[in-house]
mmCIF file of the C-alpha atoms, coordinates in Angstrom:
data_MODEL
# 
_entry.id   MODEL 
# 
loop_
_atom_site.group_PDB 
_atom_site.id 
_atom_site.type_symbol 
_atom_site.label_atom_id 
_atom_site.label_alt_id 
_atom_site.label_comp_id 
_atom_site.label_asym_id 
_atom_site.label_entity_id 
_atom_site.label_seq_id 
_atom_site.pdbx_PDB_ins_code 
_atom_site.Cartn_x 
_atom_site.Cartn_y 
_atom_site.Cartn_z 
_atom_site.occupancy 
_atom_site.B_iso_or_equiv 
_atom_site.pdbx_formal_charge 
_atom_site.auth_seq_id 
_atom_site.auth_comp_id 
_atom_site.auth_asym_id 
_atom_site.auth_atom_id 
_atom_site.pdbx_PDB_model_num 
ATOM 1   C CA . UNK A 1 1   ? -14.202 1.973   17.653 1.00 0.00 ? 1   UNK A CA 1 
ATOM 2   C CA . UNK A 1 2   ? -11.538 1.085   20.254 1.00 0.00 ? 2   UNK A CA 1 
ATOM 3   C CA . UNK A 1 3   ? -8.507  1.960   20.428 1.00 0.00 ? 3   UNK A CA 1 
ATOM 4   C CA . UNK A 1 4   ? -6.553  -1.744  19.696 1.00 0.00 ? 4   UNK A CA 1 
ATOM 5   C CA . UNK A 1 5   ? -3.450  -1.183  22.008 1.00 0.00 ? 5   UNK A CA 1 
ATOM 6   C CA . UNK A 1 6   ? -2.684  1.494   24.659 1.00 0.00 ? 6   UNK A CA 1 
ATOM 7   C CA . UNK A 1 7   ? 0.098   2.602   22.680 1.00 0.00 ? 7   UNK A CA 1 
ATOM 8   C CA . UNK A 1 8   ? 0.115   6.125   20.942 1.00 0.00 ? 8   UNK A CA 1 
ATOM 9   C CA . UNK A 1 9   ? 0.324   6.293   17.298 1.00 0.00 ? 9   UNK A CA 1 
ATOM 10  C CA . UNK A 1 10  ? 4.255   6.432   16.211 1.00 0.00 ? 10  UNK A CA 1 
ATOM 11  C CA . UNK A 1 11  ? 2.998   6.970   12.381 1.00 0.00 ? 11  UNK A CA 1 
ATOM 12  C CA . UNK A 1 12  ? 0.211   7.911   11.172 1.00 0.00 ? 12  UNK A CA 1 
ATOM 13  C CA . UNK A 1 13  ? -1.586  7.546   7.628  1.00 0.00 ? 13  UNK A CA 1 
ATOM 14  C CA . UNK A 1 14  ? -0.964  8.676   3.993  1.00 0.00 ? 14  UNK A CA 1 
ATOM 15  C CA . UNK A 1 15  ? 2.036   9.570   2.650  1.00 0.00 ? 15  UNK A CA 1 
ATOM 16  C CA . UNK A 1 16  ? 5.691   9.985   4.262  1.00 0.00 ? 16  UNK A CA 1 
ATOM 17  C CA . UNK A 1 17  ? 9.151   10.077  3.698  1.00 0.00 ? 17  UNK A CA 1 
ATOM 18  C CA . UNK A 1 18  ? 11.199  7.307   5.302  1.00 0.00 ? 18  UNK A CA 1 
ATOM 19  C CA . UNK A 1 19  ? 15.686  7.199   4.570  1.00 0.00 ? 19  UNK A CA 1 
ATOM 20  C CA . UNK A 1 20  ? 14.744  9.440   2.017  1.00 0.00 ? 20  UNK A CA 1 
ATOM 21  C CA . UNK A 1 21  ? 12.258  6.765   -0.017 1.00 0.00 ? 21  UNK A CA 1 
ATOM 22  C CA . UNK A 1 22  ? 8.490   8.875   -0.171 1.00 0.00 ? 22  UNK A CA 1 
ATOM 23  C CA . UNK A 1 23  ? 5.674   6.232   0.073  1.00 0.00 ? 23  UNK A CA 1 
ATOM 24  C CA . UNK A 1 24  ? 2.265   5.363   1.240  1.00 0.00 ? 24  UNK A CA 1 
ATOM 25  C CA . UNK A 1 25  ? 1.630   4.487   4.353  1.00 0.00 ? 25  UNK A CA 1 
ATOM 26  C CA . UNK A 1 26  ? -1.850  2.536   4.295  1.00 0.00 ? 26  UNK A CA 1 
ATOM 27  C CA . UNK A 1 27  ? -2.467  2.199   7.670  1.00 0.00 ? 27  UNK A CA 1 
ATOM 28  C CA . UNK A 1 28  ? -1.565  3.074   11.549 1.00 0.00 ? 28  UNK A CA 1 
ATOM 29  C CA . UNK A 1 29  ? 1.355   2.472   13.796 1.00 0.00 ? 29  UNK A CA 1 
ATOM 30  C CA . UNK A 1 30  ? 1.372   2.147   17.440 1.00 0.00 ? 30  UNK A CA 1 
ATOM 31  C CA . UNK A 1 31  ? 4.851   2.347   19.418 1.00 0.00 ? 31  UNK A CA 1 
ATOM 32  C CA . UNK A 1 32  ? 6.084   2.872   22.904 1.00 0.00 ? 32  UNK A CA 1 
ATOM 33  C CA . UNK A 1 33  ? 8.783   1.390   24.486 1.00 0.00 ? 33  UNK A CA 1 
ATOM 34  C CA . UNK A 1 34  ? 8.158   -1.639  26.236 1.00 0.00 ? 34  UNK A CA 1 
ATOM 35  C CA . UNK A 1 35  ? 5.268   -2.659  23.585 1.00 0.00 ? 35  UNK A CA 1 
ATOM 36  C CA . UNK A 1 36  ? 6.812   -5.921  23.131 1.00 0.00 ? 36  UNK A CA 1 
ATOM 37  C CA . UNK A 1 37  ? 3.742   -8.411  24.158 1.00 0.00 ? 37  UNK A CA 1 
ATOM 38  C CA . UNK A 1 38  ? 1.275   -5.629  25.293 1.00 0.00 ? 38  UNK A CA 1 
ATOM 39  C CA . UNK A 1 39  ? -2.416  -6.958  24.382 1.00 0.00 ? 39  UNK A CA 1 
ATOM 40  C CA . UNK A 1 40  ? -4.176  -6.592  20.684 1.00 0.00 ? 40  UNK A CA 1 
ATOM 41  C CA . UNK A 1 41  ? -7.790  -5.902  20.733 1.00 0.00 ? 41  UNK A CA 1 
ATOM 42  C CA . UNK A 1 42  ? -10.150 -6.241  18.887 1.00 0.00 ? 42  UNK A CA 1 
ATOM 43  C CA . UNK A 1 43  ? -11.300 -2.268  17.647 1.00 0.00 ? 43  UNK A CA 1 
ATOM 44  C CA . UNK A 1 44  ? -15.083 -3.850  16.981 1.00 0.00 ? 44  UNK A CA 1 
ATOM 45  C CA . UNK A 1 45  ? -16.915 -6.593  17.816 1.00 0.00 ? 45  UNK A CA 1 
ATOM 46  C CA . UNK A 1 46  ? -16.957 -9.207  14.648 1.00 0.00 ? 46  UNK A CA 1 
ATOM 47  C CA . UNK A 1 47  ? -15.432 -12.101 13.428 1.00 0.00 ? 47  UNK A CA 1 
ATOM 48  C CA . UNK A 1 48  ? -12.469 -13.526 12.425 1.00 0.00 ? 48  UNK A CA 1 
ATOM 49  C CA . UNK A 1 49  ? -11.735 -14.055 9.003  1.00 0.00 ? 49  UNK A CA 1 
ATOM 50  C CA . UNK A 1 50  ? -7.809  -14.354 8.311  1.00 0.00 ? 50  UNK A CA 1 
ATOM 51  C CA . UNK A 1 51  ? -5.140  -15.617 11.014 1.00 0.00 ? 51  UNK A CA 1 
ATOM 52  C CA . UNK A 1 52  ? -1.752  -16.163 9.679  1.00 0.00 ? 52  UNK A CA 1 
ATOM 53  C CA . UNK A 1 53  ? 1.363   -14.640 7.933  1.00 0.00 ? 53  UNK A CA 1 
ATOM 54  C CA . UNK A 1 54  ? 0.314   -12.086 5.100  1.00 0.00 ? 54  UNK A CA 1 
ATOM 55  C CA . UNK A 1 55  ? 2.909   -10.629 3.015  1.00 0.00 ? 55  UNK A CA 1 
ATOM 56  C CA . UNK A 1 56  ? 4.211   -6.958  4.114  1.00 0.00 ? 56  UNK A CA 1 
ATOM 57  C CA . UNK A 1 57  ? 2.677   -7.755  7.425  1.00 0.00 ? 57  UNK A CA 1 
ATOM 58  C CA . UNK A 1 58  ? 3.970   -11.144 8.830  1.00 0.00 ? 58  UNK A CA 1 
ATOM 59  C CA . UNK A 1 59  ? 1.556   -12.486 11.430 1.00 0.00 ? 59  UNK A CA 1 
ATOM 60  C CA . UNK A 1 60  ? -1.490  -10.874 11.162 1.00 0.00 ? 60  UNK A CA 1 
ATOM 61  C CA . UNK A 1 61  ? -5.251  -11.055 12.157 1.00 0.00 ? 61  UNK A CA 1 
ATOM 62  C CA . UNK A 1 62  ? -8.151  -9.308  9.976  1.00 0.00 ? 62  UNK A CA 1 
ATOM 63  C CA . UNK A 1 63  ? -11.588 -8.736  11.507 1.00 0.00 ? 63  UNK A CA 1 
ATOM 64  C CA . UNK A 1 64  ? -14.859 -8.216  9.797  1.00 0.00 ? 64  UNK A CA 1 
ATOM 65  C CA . UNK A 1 65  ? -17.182 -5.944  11.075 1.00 0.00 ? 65  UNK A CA 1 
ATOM 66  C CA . UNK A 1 66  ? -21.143 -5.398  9.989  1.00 0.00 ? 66  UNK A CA 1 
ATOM 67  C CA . UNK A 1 67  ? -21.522 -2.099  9.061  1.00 0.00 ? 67  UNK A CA 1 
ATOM 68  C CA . UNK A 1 68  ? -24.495 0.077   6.743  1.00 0.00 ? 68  UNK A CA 1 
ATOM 69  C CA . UNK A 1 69  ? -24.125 -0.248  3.880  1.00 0.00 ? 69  UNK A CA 1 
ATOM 70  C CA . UNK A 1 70  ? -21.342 -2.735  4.069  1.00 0.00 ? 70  UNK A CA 1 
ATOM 71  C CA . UNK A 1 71  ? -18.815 -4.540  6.121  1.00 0.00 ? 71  UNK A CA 1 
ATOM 72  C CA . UNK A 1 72  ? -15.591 -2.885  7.219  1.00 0.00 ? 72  UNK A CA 1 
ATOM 73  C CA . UNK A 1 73  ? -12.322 -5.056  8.253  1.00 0.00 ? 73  UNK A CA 1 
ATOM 74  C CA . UNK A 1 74  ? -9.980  -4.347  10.198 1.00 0.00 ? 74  UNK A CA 1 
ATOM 75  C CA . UNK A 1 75  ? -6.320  -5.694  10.430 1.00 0.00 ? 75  UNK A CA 1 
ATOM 76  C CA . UNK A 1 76  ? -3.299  -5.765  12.596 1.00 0.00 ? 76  UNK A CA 1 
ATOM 77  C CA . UNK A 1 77  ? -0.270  -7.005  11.592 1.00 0.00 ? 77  UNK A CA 1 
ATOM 78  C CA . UNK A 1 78  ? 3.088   -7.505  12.943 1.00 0.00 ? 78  UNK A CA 1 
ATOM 79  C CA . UNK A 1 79  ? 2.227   -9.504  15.940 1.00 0.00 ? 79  UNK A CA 1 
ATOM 80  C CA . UNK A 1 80  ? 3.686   -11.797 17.985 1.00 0.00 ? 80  UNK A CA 1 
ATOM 81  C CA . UNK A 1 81  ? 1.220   -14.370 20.143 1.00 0.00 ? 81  UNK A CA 1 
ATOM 82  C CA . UNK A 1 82  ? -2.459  -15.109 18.498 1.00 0.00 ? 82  UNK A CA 1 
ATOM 83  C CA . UNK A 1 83  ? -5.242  -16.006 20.918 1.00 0.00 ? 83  UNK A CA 1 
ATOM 84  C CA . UNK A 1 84  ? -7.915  -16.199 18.297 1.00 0.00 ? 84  UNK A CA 1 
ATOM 85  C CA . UNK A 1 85  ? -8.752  -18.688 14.603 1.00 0.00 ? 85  UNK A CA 1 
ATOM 86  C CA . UNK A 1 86  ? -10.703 -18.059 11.588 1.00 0.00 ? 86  UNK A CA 1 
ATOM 87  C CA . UNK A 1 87  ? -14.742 -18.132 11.866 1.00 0.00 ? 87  UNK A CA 1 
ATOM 88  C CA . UNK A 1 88  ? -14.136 -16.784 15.844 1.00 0.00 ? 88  UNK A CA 1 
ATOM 89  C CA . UNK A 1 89  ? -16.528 -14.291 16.717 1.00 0.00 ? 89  UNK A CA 1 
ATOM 90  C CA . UNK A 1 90  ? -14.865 -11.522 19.324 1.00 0.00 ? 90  UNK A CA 1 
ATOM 91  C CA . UNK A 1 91  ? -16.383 -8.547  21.051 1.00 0.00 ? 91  UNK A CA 1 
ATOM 92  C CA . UNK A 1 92  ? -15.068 -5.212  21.094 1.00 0.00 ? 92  UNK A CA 1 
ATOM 93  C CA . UNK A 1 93  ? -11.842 -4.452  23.035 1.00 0.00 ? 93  UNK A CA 1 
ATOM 94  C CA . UNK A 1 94  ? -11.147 -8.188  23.475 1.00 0.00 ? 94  UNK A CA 1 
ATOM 95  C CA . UNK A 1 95  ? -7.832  -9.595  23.262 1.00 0.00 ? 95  UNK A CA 1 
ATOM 96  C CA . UNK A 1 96  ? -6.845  -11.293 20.189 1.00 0.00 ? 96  UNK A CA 1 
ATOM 97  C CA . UNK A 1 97  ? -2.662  -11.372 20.129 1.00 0.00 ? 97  UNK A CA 1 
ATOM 98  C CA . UNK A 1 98  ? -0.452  -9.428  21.700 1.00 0.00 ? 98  UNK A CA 1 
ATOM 99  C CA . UNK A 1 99  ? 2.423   -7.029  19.549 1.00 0.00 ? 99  UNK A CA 1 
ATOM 100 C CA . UNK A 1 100 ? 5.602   -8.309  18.344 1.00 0.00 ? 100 UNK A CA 1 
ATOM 101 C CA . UNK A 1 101 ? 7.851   -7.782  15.027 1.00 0.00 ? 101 UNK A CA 1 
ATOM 102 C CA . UNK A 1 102 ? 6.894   -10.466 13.061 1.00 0.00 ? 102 UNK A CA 1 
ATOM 103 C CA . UNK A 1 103 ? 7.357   -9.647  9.134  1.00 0.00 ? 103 UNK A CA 1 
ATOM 104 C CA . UNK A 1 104 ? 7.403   -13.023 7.931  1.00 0.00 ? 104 UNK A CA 1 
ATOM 105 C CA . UNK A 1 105 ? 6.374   -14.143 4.581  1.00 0.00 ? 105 UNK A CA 1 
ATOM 106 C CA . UNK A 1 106 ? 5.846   -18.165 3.362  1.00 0.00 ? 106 UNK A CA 1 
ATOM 107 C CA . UNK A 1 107 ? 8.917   -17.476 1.979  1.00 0.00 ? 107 UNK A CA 1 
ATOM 108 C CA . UNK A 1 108 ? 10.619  -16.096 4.735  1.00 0.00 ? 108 UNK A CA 1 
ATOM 109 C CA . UNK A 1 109 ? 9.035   -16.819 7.631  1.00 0.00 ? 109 UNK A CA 1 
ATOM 110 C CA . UNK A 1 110 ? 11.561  -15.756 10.120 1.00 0.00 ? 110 UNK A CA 1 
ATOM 111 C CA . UNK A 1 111 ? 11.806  -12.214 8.881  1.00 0.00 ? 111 UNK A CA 1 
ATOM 112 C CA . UNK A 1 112 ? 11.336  -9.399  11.708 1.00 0.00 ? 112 UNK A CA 1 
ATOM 113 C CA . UNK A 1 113 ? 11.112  -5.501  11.443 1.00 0.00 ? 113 UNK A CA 1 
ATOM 114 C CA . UNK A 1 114 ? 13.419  -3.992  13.602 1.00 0.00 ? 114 UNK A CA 1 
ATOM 115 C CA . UNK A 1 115 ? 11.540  -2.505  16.350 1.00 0.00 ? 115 UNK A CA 1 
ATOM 116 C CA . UNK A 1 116 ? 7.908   -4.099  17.958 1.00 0.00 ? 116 UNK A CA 1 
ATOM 117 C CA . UNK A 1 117 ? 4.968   -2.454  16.885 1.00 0.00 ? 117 UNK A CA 1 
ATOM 118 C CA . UNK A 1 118 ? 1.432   -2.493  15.647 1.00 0.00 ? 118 UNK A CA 1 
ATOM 119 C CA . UNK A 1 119 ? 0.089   -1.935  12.162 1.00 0.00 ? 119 UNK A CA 1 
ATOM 120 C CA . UNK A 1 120 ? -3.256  -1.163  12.035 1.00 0.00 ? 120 UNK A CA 1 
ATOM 121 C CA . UNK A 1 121 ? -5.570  -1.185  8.691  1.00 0.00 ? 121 UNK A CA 1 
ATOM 122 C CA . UNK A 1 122 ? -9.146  -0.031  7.655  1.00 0.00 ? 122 UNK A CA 1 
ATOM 123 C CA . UNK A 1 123 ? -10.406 -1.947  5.104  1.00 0.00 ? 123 UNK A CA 1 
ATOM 124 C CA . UNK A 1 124 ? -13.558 -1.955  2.610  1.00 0.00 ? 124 UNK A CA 1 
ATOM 125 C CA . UNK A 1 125 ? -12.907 -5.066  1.261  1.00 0.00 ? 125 UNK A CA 1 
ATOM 126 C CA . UNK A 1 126 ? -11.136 -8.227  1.389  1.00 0.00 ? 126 UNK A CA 1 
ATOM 127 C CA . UNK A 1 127 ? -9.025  -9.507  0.632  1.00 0.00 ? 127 UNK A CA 1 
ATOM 128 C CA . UNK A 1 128 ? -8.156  -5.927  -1.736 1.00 0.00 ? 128 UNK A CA 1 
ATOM 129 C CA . UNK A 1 129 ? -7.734  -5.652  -4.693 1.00 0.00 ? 129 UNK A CA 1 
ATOM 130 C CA . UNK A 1 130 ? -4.435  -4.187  -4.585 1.00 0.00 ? 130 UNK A CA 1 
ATOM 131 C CA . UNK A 1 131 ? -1.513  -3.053  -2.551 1.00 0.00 ? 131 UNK A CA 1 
ATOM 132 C CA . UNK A 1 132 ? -2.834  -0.097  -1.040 1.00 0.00 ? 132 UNK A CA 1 
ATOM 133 C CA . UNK A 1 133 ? -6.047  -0.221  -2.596 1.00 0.00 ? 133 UNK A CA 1 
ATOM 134 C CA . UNK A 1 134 ? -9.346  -0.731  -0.501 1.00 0.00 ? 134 UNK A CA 1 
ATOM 135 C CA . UNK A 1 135 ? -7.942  1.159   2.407  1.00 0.00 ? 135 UNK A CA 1 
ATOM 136 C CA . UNK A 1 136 ? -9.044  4.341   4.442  1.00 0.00 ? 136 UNK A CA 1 
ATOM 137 C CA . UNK A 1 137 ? -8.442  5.926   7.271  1.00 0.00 ? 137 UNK A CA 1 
ATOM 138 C CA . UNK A 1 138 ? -8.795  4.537   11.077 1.00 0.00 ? 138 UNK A CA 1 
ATOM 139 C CA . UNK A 1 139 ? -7.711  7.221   12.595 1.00 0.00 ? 139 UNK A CA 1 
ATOM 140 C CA . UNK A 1 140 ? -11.220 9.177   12.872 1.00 0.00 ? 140 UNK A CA 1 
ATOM 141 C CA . UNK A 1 141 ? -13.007 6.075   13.926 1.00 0.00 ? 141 UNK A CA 1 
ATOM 142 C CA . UNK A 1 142 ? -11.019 5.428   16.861 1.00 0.00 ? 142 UNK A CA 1 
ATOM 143 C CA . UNK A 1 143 ? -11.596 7.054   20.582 1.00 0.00 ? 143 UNK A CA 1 
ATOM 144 C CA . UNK A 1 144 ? -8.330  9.497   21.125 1.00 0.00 ? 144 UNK A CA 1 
ATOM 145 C CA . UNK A 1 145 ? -5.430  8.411   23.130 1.00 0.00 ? 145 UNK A CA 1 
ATOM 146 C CA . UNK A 1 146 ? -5.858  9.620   26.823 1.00 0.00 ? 146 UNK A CA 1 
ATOM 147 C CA . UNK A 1 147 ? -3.069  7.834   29.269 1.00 0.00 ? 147 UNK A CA 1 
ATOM 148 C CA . UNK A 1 148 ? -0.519  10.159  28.909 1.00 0.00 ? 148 UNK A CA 1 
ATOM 149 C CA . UNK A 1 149 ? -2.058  13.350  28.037 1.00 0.00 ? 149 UNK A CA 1 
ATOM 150 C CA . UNK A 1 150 ? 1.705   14.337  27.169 1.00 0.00 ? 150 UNK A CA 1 
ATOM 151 C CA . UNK A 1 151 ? 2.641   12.619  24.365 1.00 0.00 ? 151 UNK A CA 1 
ATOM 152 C CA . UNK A 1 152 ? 1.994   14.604  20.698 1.00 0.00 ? 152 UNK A CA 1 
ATOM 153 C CA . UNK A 1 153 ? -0.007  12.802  18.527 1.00 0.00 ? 153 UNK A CA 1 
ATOM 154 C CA . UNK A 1 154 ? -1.060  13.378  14.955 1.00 0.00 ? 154 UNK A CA 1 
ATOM 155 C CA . UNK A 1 155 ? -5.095  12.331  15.306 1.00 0.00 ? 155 UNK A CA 1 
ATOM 156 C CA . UNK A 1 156 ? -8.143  14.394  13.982 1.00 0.00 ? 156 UNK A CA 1 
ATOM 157 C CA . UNK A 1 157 ? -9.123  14.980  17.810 1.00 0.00 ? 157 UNK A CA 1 
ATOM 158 C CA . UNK A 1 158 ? -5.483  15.910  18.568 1.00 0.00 ? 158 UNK A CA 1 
ATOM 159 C CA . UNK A 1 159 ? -4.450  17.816  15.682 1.00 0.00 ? 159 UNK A CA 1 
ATOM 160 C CA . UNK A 1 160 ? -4.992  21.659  17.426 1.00 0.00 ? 160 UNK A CA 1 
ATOM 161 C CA . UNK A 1 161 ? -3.253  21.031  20.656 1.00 0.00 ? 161 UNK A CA 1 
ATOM 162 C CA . UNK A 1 162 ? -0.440  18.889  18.777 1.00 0.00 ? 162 UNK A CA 1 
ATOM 163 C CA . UNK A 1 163 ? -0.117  21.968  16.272 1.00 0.00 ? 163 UNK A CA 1 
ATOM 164 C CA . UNK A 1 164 ? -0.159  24.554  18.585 1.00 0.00 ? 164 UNK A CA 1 
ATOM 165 C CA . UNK A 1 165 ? 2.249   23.047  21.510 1.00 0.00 ? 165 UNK A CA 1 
ATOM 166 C CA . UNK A 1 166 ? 4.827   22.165  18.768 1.00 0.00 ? 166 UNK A CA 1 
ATOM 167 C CA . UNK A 1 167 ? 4.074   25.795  17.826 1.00 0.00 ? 167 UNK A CA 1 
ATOM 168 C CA . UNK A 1 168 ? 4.812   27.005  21.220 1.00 0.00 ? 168 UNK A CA 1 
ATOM 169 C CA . UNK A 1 169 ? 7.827   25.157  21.488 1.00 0.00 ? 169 UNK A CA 1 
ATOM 170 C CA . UNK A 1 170 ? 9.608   25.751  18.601 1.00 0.00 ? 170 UNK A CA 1 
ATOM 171 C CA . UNK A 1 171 ? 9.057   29.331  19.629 1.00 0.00 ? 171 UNK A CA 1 
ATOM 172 C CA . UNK A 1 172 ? 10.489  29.080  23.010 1.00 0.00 ? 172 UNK A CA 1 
ATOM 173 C CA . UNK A 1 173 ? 13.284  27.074  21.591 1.00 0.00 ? 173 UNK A CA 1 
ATOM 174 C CA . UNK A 1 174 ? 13.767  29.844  18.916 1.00 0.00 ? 174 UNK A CA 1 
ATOM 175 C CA . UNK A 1 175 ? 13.642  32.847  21.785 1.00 0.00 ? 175 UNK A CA 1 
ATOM 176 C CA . UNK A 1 176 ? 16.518  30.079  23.472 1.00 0.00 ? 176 UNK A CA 1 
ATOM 177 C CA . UNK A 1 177 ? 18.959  29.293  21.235 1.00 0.00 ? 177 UNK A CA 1 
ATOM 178 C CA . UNK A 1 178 ? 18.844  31.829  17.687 1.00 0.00 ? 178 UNK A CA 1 
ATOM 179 C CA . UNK A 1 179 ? 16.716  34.965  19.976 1.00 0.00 ? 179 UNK A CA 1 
ATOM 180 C CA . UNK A 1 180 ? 19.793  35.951  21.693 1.00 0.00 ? 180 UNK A CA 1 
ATOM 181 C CA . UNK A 1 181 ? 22.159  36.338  18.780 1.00 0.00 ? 181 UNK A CA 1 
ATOM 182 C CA . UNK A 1 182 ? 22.718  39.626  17.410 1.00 0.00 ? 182 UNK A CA 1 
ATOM 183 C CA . UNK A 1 183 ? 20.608  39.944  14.297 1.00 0.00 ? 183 UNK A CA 1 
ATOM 184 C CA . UNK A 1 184 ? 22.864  41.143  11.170 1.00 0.00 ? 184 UNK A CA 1 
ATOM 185 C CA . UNK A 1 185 ? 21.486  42.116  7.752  1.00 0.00 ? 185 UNK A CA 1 
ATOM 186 C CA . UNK A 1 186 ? 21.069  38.921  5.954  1.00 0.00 ? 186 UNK A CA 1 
ATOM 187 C CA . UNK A 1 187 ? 20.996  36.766  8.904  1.00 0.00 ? 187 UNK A CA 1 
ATOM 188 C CA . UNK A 1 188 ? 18.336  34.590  8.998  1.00 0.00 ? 188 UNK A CA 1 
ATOM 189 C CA . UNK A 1 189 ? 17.658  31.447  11.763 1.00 0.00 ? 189 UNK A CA 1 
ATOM 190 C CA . UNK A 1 190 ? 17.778  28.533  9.364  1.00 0.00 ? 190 UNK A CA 1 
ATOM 191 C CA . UNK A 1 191 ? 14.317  27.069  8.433  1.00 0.00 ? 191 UNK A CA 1 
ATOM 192 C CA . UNK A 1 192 ? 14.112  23.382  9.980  1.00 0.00 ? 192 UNK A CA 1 
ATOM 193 C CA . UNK A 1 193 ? 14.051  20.952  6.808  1.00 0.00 ? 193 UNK A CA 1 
ATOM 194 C CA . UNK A 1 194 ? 11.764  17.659  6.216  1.00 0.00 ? 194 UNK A CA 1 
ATOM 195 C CA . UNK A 1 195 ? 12.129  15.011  8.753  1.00 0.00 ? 195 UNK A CA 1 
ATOM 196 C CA . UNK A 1 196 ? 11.720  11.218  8.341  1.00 0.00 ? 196 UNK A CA 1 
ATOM 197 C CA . UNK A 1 197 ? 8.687   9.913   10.009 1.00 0.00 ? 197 UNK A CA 1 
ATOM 198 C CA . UNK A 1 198 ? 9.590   6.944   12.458 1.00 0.00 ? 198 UNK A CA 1 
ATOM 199 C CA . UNK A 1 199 ? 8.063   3.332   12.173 1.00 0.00 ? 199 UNK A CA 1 
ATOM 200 C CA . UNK A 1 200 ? 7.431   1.648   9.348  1.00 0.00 ? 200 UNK A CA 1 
ATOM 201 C CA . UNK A 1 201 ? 4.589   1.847   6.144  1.00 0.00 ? 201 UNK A CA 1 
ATOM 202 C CA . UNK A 1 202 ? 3.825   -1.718  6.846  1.00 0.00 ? 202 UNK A CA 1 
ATOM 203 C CA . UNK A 1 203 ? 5.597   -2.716  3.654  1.00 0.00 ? 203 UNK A CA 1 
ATOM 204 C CA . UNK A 1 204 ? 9.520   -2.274  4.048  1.00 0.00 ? 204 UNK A CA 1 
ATOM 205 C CA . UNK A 1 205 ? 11.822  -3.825  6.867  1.00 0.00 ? 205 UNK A CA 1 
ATOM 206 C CA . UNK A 1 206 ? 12.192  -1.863  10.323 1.00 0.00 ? 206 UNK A CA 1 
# 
């Protein structure tokens, strides 16, 4: 599958700790700065099934996709412009709305997350049959991020260089900063502690 924006992934899938709250993250996010407007496409050729605001996700698009031994969909949510309606059929990488913030709900249909991105789902089914029921993955289906060979990502065909260049830098920043100091019995550099992941799950404001 195709990558649906040329962003890199800002969080990934499963579970996370956000402002201290741990929860699961049931999809994909894709950030940079300037996303604001930058094309959606389509991961797969399919059809459209769903165009409109979906709670937790405000304007959002799902995709089915024909698959052995049954469908997949695919969503993307938090969008700004839609270029495509329900029963469309679209080809792979083809633009279908462009990213925004939108978090709207019927209820609130004006509601925004705080900073523009895409969320990205895998599906099995839909509509699921729960909140984060029905989902899996996307990250091993799609082709790896290659425009800027210098951004860290957390992706299955990333992971070893991502691991070992935060590896070698933490090292060198070690060697920089605690190295130097004159080691004393029971003097230890502190161990760095948990950090919140950045973006959103999909489900609470940003």
């Amino acid at each position: 599958m195709q990558r649906p924006t040329d962003a890199p992934i800002s969080s990934p899938y499963g579970w996370r700790t956000i402002r201290g709250n741990r929860n699961f993250h049931s999809g994909i996010d894709f950030a940079r700065r300037g996303i604001q407007g930058a094309p959606v496409n389509a991961a797969a050729a399919g059809s459209v099934v769903s165009v409109g605001l979906i709670n937790r996700y405000g304007t959002a698009i799902v995709l089915r996709h024909e698959a052995t031994p049954a469908p997949l969909f695919t969503l993307y949510g938090h969008l700004d412009r839609v270029w495509v309606a329900p029963g469309e059929t679209v080809r792979e990488g083809q633009q279908i709305a462009t990213v925004g913030n939108s978090a709207g709900t019927r209820e609130d249909p004006t509601a925004t997350t705080e900073r523009p991105h895409l969320h990205h789902e895998m599906l099995t089914r839909w509509p699921p049959r729960g909140i984060d029921l029905d989902r899996i993955d996307p990250t091993p289906y799609l082709a790896p991020y290659t425009r800027d060979a210098s951004v860290i990502e957390l992706s299955p065909t990333a992971a070893g260089l991502s691991v070992g260049g935060l590896l070698a830098l933490g090292l060198l920043y070690w060697y920089s900063t605690q190295g130097k100091k004159k080691r004393r019995p029971g003097y230890y550099p502190a161990a760095a502690g948990p950090t919140d992941a950045a973006g959103d799950n999909g489900h609470f404001r940003e």
